[in-house]
C-alpha positions in Angstrom: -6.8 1.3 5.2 -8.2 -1.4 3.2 -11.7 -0.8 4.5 -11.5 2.7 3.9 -10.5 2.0 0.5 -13.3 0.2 0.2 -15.6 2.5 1.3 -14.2 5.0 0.0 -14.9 3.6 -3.5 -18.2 3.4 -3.6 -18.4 7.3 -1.8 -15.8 9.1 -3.3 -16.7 7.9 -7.5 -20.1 9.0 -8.0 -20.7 11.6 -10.2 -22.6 14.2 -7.7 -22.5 14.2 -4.1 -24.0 16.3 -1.7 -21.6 18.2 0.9 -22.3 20.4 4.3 -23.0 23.2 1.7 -25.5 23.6 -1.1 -23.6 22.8 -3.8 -23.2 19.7 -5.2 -19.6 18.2 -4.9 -18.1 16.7 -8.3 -15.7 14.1 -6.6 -15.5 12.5 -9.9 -14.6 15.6 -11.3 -11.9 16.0 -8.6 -10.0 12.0 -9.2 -10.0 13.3 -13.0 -7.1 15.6 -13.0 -6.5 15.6 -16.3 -10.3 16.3 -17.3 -10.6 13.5 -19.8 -13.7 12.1 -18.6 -11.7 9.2 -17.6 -10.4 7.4 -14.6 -7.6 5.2 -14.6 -6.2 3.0 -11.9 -3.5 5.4 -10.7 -6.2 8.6 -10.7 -9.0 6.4 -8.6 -5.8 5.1 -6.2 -4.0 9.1 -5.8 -7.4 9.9 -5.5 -8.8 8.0 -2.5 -5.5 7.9 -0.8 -5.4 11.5 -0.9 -8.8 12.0 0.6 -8.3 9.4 2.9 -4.8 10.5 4.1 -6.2 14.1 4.5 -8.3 12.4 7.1 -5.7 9.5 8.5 -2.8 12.3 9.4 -4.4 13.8 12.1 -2.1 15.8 13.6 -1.2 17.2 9.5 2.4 16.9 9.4 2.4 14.9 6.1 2.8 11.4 7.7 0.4 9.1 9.1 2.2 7.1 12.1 0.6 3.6 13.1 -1.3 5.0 15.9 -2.8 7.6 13.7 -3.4 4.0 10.9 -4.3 1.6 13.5 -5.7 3.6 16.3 -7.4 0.4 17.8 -4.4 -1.9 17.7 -6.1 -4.5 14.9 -3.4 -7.0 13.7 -4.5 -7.1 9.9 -4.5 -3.1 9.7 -0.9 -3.4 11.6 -0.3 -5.6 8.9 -1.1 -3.4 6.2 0.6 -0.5 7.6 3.7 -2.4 7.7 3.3 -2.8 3.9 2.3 0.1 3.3 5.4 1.7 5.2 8.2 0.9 2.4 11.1 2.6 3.5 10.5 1.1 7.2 10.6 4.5 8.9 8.1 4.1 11.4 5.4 5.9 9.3 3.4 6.4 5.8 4.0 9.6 3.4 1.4 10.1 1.1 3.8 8.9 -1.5 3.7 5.5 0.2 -0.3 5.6 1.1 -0.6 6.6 -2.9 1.6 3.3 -3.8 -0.3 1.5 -1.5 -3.4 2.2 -3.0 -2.7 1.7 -5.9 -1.9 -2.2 -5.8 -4.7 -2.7 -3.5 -7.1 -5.1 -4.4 -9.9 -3.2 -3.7 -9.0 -0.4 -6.9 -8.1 -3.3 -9.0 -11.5 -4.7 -8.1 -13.3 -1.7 -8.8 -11.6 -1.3 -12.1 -12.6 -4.3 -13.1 -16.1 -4.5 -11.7 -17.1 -0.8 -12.9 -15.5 -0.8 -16.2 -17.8 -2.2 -18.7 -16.3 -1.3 -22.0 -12.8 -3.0 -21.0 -10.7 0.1 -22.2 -8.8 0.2 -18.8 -10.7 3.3 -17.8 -13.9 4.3 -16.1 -15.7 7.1 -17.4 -18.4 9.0 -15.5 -21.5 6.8 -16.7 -19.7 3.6 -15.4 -18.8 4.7 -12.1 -22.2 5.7 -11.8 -23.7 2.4 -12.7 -21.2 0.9 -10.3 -22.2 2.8 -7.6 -25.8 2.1 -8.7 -25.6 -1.2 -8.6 -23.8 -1.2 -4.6 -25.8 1.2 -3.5 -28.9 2.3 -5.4 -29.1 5.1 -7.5 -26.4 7.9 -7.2 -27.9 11.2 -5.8 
């Protein structure tokens, strides 16, 4: 999950990205739920673990077991589903994944890395920059 987060970081927060359709997709538009131009920690971690859980819980009953997690049996994803698995039953709610994420290092990081002005926040023009600077300009 970490290295999804990771990815998922740099994908997921640019301002436009392309989809299998025409239209432009505003993923930044879609981790501001409250419209403010603004991303805190909590929107970019409910955010990516939402879109990433979507993917995770194959078989869509709302929990992600650790075959579904760990499909290829690595013992530092095992790891972090066992973390991520607070209540200890055997799998992660997106209640749990949404938790997870949001201690992860990898949202702190980009918080810290992407916003500029210090204000706890990253507004469209820095996530854009921060993508920019990873991965060249955002398209």
């Amino acid at each position: 999950m970490k290295r999804i987060l990771s990815l998922g970081i740099l994908v997921v927060l640019t301002s436009a990205c392309s989809t299998m359709t025409t239209q432009p997709r505003d993923r930044f538009a879609e981790a501001d739920p409250d419209h403010d131009g603004t991303l805190t920690q909590k929107e970019v971690a409910t955010y990516l673990a939402s879109t990433m859980f979507d993917h995770i819980d194959r078989n869509h009953d709302g929990k992600v077991t650790m075959e579904e997690w760990n499909p290829s049996n690595n013992a530092h994803d095992k790891k972090v589903f066992l973390t991520a698995d607070t209540d200890h039953d055997g799998s992660v709610d997106l209640k749990e994944a949404i938790a997870y994420a949001e201690k992860s290092g990898q949202v702190k990081k980009f918080m810290k890395e992407a916003d500029k002005d210090h204000d706890g926040t990253v507004s469209r023009a820095e996530a854009a920059a921060y993508y920019g600077s990873k991965e060249g300009d955002p398209r």
